[in-house]
PDB file of the backbone (N, CA, C, O) and the ligand in Angstrom, with CONECT records:
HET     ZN  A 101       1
ATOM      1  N   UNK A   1      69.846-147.282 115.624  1.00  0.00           N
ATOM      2  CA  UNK A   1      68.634-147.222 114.818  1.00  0.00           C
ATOM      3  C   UNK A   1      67.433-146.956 115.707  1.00  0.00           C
ATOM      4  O   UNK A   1      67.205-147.303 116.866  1.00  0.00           O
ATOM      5  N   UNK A   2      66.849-146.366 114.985  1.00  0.00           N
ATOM      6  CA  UNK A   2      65.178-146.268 115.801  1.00  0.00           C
ATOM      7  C   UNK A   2      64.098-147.610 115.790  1.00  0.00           C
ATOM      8  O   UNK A   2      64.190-148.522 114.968  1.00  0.00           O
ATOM      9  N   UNK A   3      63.315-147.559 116.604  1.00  0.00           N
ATOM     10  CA  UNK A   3      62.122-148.343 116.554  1.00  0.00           C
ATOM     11  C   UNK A   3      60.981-147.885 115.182  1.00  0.00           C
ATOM     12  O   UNK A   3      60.484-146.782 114.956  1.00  0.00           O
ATOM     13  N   UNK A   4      60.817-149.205 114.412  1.00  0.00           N
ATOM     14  CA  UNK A   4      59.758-148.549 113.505  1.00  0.00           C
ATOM     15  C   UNK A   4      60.764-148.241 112.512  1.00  0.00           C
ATOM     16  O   UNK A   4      60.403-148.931 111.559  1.00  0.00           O
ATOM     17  N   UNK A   5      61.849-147.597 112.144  1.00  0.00           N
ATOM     18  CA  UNK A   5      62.577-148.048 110.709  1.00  0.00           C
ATOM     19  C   UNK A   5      62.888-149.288 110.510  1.00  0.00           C
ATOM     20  O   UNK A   5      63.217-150.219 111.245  1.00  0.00           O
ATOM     21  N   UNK A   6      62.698-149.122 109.150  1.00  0.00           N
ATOM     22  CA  UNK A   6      63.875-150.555 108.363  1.00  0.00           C
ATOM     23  C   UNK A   6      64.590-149.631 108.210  1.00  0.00           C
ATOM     24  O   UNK A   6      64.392-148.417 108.261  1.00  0.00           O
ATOM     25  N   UNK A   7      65.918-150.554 107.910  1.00  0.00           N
ATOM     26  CA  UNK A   7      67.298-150.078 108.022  1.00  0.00           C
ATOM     27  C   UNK A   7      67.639-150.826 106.716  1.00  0.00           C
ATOM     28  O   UNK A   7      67.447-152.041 106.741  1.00  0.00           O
ATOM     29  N   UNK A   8      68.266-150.108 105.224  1.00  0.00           N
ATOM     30  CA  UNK A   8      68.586-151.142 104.388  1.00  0.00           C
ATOM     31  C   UNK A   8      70.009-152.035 104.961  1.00  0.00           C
ATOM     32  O   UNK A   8      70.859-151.789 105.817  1.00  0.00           O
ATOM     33  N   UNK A   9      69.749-153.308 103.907  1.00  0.00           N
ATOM     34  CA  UNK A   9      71.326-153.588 104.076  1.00  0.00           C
ATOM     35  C   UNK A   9      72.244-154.397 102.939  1.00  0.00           C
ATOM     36  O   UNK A   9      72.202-155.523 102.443  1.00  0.00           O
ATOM     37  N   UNK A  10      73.113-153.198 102.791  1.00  0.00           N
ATOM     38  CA  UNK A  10      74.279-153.284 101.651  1.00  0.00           C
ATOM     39  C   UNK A  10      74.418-154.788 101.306  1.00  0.00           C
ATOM     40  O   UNK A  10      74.803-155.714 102.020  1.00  0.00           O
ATOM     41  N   UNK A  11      73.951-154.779  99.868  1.00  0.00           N
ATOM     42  CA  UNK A  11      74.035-155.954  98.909  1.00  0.00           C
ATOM     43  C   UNK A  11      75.440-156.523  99.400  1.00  0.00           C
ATOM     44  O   UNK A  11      75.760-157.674  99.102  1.00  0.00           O
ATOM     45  N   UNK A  12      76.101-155.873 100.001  1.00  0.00           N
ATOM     46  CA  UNK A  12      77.751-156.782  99.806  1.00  0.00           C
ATOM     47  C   UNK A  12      77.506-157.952 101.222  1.00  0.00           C
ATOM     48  O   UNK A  12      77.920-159.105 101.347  1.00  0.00           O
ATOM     49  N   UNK A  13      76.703-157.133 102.123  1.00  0.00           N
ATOM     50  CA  UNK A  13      76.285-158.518 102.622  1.00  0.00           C
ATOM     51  C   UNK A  13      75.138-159.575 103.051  1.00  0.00           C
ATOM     52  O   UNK A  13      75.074-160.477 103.886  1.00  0.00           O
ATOM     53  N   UNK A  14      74.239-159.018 102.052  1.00  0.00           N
ATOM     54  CA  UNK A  14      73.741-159.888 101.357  1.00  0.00           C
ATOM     55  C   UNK A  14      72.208-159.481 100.188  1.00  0.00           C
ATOM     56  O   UNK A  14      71.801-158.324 100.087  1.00  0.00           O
ATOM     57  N   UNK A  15      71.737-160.335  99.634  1.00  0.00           N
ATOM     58  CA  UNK A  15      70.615-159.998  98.696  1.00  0.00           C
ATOM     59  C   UNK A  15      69.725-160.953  99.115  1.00  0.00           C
ATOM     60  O   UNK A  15      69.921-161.759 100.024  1.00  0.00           O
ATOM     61  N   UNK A  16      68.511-160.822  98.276  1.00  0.00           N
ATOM     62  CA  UNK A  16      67.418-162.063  98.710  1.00  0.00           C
ATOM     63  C   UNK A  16      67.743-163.250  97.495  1.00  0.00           C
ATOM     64  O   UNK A  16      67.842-163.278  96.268  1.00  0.00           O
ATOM     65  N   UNK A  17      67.840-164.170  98.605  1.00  0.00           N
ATOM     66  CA  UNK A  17      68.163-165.387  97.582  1.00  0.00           C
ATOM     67  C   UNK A  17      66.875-165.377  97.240  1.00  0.00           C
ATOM     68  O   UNK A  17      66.754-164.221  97.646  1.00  0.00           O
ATOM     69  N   UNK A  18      65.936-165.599  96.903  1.00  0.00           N
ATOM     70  CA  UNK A  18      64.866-165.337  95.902  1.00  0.00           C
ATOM     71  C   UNK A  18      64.810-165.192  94.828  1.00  0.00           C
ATOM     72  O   UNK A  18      64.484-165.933  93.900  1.00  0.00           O
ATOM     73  N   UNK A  19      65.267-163.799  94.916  1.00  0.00           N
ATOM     74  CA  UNK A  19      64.624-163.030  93.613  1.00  0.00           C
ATOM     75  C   UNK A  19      66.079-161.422  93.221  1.00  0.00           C
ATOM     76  O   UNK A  19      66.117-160.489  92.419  1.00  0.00           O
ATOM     77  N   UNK A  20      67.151-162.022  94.518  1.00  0.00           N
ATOM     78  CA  UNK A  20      68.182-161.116  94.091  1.00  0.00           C
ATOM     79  C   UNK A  20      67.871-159.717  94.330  1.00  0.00           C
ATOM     80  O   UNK A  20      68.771-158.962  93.965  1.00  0.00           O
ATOM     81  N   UNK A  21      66.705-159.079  94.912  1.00  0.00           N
ATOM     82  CA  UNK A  21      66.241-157.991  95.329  1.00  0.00           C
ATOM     83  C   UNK A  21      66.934-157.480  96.341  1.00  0.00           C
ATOM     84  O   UNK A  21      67.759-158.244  96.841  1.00  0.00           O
ATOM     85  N   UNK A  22      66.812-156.057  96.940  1.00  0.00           N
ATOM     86  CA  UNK A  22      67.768-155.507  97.879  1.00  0.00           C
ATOM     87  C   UNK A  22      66.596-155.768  99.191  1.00  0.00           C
ATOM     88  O   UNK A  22      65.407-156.029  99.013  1.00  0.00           O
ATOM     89  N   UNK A  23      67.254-155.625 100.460  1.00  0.00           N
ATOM     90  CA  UNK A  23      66.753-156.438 101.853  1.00  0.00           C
ATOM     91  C   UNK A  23      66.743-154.397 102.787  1.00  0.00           C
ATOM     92  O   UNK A  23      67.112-153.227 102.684  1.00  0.00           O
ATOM     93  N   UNK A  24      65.930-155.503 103.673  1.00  0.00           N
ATOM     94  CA  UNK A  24      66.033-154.166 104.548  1.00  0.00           C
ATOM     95  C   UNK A  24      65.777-155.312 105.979  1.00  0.00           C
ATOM     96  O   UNK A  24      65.451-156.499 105.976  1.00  0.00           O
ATOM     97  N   UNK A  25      66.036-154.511 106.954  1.00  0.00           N
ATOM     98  CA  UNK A  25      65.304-155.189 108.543  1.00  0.00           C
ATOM     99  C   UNK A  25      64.769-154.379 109.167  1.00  0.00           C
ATOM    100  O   UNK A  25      64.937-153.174 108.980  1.00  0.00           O
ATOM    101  N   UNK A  26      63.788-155.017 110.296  1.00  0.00           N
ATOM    102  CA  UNK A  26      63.546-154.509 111.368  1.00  0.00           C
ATOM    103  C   UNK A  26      63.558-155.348 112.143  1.00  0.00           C
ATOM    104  O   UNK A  26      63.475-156.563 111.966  1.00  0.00           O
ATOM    105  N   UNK A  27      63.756-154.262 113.874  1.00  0.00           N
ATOM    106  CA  UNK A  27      64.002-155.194 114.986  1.00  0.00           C
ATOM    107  C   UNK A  27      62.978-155.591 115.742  1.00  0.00           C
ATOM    108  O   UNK A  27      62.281-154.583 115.632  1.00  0.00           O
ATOM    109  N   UNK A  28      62.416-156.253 116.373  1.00  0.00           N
ATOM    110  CA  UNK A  28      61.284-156.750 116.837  1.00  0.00           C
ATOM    111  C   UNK A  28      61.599-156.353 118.629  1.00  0.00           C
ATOM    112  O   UNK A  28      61.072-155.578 119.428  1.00  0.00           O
ATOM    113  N   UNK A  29      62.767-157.371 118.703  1.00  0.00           N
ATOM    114  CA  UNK A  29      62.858-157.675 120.047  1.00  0.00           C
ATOM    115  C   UNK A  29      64.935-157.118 120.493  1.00  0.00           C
ATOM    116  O   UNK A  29      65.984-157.084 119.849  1.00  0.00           O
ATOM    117  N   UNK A  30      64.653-156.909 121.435  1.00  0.00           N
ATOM    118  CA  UNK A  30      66.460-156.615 121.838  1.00  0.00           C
ATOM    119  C   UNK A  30      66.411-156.779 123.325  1.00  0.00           C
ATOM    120  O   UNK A  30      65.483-157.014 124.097  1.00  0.00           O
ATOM    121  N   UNK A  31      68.079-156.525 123.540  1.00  0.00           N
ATOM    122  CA  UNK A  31      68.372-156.852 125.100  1.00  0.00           C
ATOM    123  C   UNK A  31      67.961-155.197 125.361  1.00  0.00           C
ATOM    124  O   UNK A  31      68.216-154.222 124.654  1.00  0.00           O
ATOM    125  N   UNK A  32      67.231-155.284 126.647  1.00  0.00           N
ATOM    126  CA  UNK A  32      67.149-154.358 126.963  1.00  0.00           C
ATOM    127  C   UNK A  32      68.193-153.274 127.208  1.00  0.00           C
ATOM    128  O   UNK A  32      68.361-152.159 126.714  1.00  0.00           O
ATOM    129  N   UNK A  33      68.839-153.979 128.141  1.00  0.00           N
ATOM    130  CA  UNK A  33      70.415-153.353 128.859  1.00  0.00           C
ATOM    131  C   UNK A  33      71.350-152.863 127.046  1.00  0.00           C
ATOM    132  O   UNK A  33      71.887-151.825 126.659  1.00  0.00           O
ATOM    133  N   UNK A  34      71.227-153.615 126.689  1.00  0.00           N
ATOM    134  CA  UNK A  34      72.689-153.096 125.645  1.00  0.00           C
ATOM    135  C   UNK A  34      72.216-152.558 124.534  1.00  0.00           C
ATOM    136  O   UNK A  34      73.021-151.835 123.948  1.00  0.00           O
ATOM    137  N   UNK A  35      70.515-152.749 123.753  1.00  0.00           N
ATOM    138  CA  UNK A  35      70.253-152.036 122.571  1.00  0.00           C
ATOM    139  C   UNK A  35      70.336-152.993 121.558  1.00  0.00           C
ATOM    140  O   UNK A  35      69.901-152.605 120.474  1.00  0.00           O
ATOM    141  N   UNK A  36      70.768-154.126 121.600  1.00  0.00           N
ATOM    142  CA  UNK A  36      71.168-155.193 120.495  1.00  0.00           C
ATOM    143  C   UNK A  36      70.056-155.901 120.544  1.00  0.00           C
ATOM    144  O   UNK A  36      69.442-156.326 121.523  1.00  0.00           O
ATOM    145  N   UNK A  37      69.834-155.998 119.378  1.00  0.00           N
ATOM    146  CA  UNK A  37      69.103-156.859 118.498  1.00  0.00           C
ATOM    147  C   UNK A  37      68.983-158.193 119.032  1.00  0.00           C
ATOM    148  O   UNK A  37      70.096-158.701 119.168  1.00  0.00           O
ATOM    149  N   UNK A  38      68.398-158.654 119.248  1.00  0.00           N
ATOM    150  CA  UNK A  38      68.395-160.365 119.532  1.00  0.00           C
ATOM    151  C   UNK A  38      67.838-161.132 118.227  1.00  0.00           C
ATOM    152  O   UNK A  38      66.866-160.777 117.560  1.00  0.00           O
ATOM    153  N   UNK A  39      68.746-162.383 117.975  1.00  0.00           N
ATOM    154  CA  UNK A  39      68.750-163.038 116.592  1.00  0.00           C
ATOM    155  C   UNK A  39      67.365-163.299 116.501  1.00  0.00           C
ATOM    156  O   UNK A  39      67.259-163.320 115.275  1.00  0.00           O
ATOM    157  N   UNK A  40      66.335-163.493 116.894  1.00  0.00           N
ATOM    158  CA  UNK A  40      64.755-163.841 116.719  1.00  0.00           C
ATOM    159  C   UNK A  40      64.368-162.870 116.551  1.00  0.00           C
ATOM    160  O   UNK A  40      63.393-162.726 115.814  1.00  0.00           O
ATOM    161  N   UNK A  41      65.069-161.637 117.265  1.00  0.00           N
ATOM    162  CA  UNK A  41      64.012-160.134 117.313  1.00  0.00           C
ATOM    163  C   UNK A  41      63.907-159.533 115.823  1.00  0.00           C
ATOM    164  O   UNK A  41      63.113-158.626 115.574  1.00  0.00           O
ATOM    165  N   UNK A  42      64.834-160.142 114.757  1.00  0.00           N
ATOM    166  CA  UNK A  42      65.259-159.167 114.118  1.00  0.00           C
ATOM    167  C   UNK A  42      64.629-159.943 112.419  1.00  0.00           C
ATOM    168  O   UNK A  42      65.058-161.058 112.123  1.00  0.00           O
ATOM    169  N   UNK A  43      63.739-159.296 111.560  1.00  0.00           N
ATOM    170  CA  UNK A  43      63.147-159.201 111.012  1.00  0.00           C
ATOM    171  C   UNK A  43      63.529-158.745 109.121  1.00  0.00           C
ATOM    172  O   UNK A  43      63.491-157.561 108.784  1.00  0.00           O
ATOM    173  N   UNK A  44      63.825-159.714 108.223  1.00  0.00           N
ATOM    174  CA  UNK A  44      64.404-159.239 107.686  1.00  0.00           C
ATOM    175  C   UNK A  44      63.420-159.283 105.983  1.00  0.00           C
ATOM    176  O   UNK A  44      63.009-160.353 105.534  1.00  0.00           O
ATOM    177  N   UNK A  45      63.254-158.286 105.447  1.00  0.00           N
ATOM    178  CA  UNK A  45      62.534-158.243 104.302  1.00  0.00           C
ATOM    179  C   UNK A  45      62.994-157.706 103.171  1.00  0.00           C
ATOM    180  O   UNK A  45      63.844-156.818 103.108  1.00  0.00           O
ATOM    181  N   UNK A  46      62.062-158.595 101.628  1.00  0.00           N
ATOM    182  CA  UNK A  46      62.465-158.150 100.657  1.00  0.00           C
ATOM    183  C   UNK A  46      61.962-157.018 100.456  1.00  0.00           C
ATOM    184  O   UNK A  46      61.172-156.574 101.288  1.00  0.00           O
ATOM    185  N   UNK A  47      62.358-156.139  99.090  1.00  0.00           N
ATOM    186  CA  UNK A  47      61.569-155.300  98.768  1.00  0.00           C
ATOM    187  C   UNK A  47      60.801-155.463  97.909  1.00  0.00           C
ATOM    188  O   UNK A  47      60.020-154.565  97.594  1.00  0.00           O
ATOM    189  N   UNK A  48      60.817-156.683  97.285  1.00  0.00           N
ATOM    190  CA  UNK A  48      60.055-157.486  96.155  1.00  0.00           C
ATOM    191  C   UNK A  48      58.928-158.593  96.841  1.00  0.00           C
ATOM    192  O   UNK A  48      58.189-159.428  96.320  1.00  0.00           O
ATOM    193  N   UNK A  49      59.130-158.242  98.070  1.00  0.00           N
ATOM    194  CA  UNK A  49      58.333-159.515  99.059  1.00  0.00           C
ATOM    195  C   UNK A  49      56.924-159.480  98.281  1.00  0.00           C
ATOM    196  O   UNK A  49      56.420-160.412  97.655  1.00  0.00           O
ATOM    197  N   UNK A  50      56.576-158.607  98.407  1.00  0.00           N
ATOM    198  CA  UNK A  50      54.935-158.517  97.784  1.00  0.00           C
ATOM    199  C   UNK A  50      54.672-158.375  96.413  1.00  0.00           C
ATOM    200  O   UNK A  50      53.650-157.854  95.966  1.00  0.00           O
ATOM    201  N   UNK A  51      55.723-158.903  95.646  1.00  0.00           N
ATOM    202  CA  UNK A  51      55.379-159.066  94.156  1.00  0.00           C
ATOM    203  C   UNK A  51      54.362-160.418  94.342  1.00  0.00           C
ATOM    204  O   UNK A  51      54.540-161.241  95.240  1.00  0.00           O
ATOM    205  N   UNK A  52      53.428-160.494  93.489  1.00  0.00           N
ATOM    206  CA  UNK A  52      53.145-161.832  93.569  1.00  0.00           C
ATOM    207  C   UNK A  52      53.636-163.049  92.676  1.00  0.00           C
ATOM    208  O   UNK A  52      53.697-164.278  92.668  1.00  0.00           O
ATOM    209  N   UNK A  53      53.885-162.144  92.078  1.00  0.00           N
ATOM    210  CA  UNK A  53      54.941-163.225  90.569  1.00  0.00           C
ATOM    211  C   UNK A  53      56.246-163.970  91.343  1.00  0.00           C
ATOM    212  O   UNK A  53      56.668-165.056  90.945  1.00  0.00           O
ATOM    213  N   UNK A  54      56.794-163.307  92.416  1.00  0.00           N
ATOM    214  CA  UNK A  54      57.835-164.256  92.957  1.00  0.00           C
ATOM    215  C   UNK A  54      57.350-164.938  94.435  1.00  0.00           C
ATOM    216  O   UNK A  54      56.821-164.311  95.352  1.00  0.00           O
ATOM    217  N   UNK A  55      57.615-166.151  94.426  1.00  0.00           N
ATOM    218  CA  UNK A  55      57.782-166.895  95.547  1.00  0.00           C
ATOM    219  C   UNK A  55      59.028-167.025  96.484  1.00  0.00           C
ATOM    220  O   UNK A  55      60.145-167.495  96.272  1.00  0.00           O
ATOM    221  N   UNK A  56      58.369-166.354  97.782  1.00  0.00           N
ATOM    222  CA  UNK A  56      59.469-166.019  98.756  1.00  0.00           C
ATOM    223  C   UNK A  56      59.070-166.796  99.696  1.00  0.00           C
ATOM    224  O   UNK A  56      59.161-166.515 100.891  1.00  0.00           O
ATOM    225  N   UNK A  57      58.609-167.805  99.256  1.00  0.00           N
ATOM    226  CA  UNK A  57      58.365-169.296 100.920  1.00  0.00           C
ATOM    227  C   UNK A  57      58.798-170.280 100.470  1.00  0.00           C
ATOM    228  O   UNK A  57      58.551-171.371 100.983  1.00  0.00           O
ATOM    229  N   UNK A  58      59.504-170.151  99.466  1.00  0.00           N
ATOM    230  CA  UNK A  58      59.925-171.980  98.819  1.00  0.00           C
ATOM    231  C   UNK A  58      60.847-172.537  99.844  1.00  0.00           C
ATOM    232  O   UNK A  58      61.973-172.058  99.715  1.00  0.00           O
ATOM    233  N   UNK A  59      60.729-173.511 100.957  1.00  0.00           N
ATOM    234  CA  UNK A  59      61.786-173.924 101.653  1.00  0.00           C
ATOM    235  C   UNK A  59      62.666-172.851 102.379  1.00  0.00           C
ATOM    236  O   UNK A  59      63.854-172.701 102.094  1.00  0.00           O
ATOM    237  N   UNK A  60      61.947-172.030 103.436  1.00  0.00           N
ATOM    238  CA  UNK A  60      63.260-170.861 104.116  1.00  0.00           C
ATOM    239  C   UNK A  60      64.035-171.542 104.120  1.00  0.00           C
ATOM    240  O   UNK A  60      64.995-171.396 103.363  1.00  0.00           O
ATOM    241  N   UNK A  61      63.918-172.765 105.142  1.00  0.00           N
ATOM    242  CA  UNK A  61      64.796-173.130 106.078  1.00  0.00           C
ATOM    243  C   UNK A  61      66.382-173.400 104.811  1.00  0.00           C
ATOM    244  O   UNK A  61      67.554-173.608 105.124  1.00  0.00           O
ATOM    245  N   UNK A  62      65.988-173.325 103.920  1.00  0.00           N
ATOM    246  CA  UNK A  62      67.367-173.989 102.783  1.00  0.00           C
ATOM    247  C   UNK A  62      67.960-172.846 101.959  1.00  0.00           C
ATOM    248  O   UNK A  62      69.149-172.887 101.643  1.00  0.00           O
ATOM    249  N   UNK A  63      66.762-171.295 101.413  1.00  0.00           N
ATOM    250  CA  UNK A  63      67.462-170.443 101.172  1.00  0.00           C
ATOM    251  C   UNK A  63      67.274-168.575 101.903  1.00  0.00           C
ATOM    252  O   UNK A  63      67.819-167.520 101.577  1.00  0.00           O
ATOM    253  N   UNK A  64      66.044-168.986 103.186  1.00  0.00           N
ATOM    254  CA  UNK A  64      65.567-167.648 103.783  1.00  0.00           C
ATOM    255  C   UNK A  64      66.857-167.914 104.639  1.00  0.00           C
ATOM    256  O   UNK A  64      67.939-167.340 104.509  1.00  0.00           O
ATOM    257  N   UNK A  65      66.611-168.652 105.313  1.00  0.00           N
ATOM    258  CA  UNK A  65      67.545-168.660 106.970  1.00  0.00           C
ATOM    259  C   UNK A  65      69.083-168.588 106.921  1.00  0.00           C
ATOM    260  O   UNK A  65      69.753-167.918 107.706  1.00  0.00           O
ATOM    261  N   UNK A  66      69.490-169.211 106.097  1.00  0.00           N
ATOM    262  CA  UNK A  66      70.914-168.987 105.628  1.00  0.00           C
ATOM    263  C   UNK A  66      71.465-167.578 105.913  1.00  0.00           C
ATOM    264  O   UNK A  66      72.264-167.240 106.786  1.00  0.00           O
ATOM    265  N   UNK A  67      70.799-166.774 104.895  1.00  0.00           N
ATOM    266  CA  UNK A  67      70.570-165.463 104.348  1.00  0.00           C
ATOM    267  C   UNK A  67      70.295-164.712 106.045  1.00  0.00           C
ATOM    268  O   UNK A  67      71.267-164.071 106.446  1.00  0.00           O
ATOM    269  N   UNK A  68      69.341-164.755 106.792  1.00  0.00           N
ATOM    270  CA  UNK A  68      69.232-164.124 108.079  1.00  0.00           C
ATOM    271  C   UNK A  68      70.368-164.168 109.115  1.00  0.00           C
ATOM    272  O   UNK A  68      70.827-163.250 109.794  1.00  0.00           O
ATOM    273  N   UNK A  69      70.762-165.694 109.054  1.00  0.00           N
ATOM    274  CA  UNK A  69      71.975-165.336 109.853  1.00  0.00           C
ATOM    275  C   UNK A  69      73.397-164.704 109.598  1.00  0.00           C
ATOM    276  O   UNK A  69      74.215-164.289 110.419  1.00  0.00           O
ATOM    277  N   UNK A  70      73.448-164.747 108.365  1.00  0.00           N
ATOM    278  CA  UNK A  70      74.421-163.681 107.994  1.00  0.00           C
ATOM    279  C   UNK A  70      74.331-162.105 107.874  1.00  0.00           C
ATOM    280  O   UNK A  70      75.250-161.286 107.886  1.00  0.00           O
ATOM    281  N   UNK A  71      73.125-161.932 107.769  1.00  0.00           N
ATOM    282  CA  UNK A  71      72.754-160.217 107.710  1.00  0.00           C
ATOM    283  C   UNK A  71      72.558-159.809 109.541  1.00  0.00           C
ATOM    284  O   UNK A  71      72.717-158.688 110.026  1.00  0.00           O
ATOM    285  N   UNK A  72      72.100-161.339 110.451  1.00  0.00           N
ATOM    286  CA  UNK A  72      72.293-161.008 112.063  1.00  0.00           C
ATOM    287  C   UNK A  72      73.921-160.570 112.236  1.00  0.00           C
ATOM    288  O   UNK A  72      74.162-159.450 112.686  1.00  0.00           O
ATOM    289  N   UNK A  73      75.023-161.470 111.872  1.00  0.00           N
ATOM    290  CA  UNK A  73      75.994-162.135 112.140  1.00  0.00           C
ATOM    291  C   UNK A  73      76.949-160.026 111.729  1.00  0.00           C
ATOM    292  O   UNK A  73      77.825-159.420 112.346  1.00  0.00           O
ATOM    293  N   UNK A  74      76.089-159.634 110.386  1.00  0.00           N
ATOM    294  CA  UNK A  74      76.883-158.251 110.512  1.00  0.00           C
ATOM    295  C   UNK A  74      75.772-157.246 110.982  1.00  0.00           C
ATOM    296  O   UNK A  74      75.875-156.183 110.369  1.00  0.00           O
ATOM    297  N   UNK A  75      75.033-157.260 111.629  1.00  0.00           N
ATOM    298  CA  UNK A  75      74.045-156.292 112.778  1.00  0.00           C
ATOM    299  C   UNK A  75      75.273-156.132 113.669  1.00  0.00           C
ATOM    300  O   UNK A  75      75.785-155.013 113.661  1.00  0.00           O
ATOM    301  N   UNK A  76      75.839-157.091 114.451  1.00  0.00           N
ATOM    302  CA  UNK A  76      76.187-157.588 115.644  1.00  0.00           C
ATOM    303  C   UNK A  76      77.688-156.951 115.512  1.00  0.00           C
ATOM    304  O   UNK A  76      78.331-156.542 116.478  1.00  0.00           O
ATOM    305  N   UNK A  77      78.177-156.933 114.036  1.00  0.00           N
ATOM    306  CA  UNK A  77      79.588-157.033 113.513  1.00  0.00           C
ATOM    307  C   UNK A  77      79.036-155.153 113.662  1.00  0.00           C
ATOM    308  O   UNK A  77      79.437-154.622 114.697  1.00  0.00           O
ATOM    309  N   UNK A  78      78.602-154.683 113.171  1.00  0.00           N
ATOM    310  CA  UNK A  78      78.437-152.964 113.041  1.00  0.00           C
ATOM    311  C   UNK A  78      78.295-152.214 114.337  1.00  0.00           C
ATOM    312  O   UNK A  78      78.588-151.086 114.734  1.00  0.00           O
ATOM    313  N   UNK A  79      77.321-154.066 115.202  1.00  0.00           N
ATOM    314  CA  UNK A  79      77.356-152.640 116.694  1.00  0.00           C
ATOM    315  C   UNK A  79      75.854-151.647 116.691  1.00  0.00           C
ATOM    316  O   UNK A  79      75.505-150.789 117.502  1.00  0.00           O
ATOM    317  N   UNK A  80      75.103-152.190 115.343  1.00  0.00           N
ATOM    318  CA  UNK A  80      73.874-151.780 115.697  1.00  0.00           C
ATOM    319  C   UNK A  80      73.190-151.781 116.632  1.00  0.00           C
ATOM    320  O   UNK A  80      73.369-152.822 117.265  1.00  0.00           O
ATOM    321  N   UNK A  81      72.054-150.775 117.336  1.00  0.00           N
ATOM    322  CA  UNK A  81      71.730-150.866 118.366  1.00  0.00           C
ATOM    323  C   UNK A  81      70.488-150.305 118.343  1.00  0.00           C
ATOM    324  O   UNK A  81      70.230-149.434 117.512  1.00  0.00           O
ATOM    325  N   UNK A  82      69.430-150.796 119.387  1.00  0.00           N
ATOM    326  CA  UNK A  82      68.030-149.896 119.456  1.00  0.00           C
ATOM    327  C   UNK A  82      68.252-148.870 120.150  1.00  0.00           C
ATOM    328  O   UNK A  82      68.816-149.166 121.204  1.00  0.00           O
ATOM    329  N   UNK A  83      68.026-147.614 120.005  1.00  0.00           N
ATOM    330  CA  UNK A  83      67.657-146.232 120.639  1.00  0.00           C
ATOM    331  C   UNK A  83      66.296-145.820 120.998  1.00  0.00           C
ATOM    332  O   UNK A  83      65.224-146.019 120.427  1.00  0.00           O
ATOM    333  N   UNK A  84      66.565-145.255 121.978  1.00  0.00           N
ATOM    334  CA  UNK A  84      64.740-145.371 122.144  1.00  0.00           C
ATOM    335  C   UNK A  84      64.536-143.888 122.798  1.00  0.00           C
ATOM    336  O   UNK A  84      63.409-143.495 123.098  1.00  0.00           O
TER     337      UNK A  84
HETATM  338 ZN    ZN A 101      63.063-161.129  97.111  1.00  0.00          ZN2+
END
């Protein structure tokens, strides 16, 4: 992937517990040497984030974070990588 895209990612692994909307990421931060994503670097958004009718801060830690480490957990599983 490039710097500066979101990259969607396939409902099959996962949606926004929210609001059930489709997700996309971006990477912030990576290992230099290998192109990978580092689990903090990596940035993950709704596409409904900016509705204001839904609330997307109710408690991450119980239904955001869950959700991030599984959409890290298949970054890592695909072999995604920064290109630069
Ligand atoms: Zn959402």
């Amino acid at each position: 992937m490039h710097l500066g895209n979101a990259l969607d990612i396939p409902r099959s692994v996962a949606v926004c517990p929210y609001c059930q909307g489709d997700l996309s990421f971006e990477v912030e931060e990576w290992d230099a040497v290998t192109g990978v994503p580092t689990e903090t670097g990596v940035m993950v958004l709704c596409t409904n984030e900016r509705d204001p009718q839904i609330n997307h801060f109710d408690m991450p830690y119980v239904y955001w974070l869950p959700m991030t480490i599984q959409v890290y957990a298949w970054i890592v599983q695909e072999g995604i990588r920064v290109e630069r």
